[in-house]
C-alpha positions in Angstrom: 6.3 18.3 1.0 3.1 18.9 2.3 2.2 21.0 -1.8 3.5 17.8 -3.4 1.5 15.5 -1.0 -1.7 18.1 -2.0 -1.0 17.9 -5.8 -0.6 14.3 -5.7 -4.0 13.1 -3.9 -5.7 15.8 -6.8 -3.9 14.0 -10.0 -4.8 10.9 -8.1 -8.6 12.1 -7.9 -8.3 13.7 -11.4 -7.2 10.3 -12.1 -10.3 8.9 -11.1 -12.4 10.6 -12.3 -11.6 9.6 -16.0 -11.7 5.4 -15.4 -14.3 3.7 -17.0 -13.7 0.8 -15.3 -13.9 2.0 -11.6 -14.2 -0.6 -8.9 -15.2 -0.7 -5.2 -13.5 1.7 -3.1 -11.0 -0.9 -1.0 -11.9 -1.2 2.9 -7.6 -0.7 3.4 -5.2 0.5 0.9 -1.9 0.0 1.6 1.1 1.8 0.1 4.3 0.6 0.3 7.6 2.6 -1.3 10.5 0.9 -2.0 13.6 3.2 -0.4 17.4 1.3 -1.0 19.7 1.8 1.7 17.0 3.6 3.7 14.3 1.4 5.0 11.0 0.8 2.9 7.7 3.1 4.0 4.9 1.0 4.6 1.3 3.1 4.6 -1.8 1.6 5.8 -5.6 3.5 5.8 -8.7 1.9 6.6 -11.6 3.3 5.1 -12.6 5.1 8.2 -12.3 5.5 11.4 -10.9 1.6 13.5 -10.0 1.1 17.2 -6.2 1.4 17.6 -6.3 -1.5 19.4 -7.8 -3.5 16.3 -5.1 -1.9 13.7 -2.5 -3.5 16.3 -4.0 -6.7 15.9 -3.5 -6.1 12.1 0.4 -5.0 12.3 1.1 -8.0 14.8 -0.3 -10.1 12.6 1.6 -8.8 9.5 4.9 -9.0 11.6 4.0 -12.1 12.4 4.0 -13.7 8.9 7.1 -11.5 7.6 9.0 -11.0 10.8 9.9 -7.5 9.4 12.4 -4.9 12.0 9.8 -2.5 11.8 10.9 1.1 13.1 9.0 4.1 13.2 5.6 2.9 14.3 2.4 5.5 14.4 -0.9 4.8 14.8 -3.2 7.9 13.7 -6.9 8.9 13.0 -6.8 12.0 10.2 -9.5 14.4 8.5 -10.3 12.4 5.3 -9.6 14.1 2.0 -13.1 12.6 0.8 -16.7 13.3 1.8 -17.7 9.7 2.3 -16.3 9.7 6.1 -15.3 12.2 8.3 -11.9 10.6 9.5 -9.6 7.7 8.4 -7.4 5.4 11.1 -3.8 4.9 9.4 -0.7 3.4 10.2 2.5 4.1 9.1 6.0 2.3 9.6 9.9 1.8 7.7 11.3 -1.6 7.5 14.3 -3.0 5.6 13.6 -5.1 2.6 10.1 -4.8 2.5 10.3 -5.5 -1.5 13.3 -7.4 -2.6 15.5 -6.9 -5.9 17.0 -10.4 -5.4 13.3 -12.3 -5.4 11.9 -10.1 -8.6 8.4 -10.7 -6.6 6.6 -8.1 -4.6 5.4 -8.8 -0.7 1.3 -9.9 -1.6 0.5 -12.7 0.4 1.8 -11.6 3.8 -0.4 -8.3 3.6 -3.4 -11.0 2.2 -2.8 -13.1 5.1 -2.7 -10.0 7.7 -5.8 -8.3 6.5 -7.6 -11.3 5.5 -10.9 -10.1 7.7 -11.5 -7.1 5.1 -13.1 -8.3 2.1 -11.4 -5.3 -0.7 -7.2 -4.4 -0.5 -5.4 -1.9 -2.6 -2.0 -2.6 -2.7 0.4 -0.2 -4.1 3.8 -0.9 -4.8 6.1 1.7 -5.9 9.5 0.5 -6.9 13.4 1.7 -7.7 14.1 1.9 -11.2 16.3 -1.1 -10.0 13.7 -3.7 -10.0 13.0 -6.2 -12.4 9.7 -7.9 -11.9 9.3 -11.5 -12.5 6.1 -11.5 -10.3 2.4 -12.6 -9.5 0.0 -11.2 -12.0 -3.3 -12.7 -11.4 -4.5 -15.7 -9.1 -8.1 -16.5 -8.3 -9.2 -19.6 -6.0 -11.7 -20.6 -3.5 -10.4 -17.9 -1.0 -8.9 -15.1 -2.7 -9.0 -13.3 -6.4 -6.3 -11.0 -7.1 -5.2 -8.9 -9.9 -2.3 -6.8 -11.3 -2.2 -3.8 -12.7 0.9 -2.3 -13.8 2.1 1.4 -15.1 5.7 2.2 -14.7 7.2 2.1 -11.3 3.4 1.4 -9.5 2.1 -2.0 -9.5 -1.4 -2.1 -8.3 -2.6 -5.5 -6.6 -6.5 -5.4 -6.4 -7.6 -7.8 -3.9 -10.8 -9.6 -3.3 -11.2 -12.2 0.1 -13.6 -14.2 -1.1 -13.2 -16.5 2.1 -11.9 -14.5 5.4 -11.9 -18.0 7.1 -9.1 -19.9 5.4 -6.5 -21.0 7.0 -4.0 -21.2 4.9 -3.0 -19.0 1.8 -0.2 -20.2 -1.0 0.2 -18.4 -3.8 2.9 -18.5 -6.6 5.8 -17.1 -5.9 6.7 -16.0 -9.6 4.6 -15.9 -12.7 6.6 -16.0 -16.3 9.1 -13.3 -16.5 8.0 -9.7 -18.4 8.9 -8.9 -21.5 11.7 -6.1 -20.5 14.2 -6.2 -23.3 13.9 -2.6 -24.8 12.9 -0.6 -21.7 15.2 2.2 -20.8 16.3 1.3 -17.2 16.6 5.7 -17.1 16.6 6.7 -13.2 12.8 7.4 -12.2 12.8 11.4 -11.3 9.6 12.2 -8.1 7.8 13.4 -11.1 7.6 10.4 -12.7 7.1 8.7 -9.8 3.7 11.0 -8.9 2.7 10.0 -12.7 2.9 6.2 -12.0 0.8 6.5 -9.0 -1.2 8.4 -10.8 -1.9 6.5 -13.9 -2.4 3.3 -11.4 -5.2 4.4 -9.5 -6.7 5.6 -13.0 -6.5 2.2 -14.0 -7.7 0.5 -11.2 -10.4 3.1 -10.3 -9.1 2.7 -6.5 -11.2 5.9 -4.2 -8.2 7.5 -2.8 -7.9 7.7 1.0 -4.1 8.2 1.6 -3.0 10.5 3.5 -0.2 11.2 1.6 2.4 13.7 4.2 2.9 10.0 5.7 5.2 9.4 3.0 7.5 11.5 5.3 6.2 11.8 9.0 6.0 15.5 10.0 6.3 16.8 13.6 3.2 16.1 15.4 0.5 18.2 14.5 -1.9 18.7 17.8 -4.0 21.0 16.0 -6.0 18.4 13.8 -5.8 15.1 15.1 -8.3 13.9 17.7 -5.9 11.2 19.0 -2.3 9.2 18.3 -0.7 6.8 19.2 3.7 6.5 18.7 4.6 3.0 19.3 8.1 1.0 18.6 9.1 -1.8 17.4 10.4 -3.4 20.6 6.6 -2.4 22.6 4.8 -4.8 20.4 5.7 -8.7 20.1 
């Protein structure tokens, strides 16, 4: 797991690399994967190094506008895979239903509204061949700009907070459905799944700061971490 979490962060800055368009590296990325029957991975990294304490305020926040079950909680600081900063502050948790096939939308406005102090968010969705979007695409108003960026599986939500002081945040819950008639609905293999992720942060020109073993949360590694943090669900209300 650990090779394929290596490979994938060098396609990803491969990936980068080649855009033409690149854009400003995003102060948190999140990456969510969609997992039926298992609980959805939800991966958050700030662009360097935050106080625990203020990533908690974050995640309380985010609970607090989706009232996921989260499970799983940790709260690390890891050796960067770029030069830029020395370490990253990330948080990584599972949740049921995170992205939901019966809405045909993807989950933007509660990370939006949680993370509404930090002026640039990556979000990454990466979906179950399942899925049929019939989602947001592009918005822009007073306090927020957000765009879309789609290749296979990976949707790629750039978002700019134009206003970190509003108060309240409404965006469309659908946008015209997608054009899908002809797709092959063919069961997405990891490979193809790497690919997607790939070819979004290509698009989007996102800098890459995920540590990608969270994806599946090894034992705990004492060796390279300065500090962590475990926390559950039922510790923080």
């Amino acid at each position: 797991m650990k090779r394929c979490g290596l490979l994938l962060f060098l396609f990803l800055l491969f990936g980068l690399t080649v855009s033409s368009h690149a854009q400003s590296a995003p102060d948190v990325l999140i990456l969510v994967v969609q997992r039926p029957g298992l609980g959805d991975q939800v991966n958050i990294t700030y662009s360097g190094l935050v106080p625990h304490p203020q990533v908690q305020q974050d995640l309380n926040a985010l609970r607090q506008a989706t009232g996921w079950a989260r499970t799983g909680l940790k709260i690390s600081d890891e050796r960067a895979p770029v030069q830029t900063v020395r370490y990253m502050t990330g948080a990584t948790f599972t949740a049921p239903n995170v992205v939901q096939n019966e809405t045909h939308t993807l989950p933007v406005e509660p990370f939006v509204t949680a993370f509404h102090l930090r002026k640039n968010l990556a979000l990454i969705f990466v979906v179950d061949s399942s899925f049929q979007f019939q989602g947001l695409r592009q918005y822009a108003d007073n306090n927020v700009s957000i765009s879309l960026d789609q290749h296979g599986a990976a949707y790629t939500y750039r978002v700019a907070i134009l206003n970190p002081q509003f108060t309240h945040l409404s965006l469309p819950g659908t946008a015209k459905a997608a054009e899908v008639a002809g797709k092959k609905k063919a069961h997405l293999s990891p490979l193809l799944l790497l690919l997607g992720i790939v070819l979004a942060a290509a698009a989007a020109g996102i800098l890459v700061f995920v540590i990608t073993n969270r994806l599946t949360p090894a034992p705990p590694d004492t060796e390279k971490k300065p500090r962590e943090e475990e926390t559950t669900a039922g510790t923080h209300r």
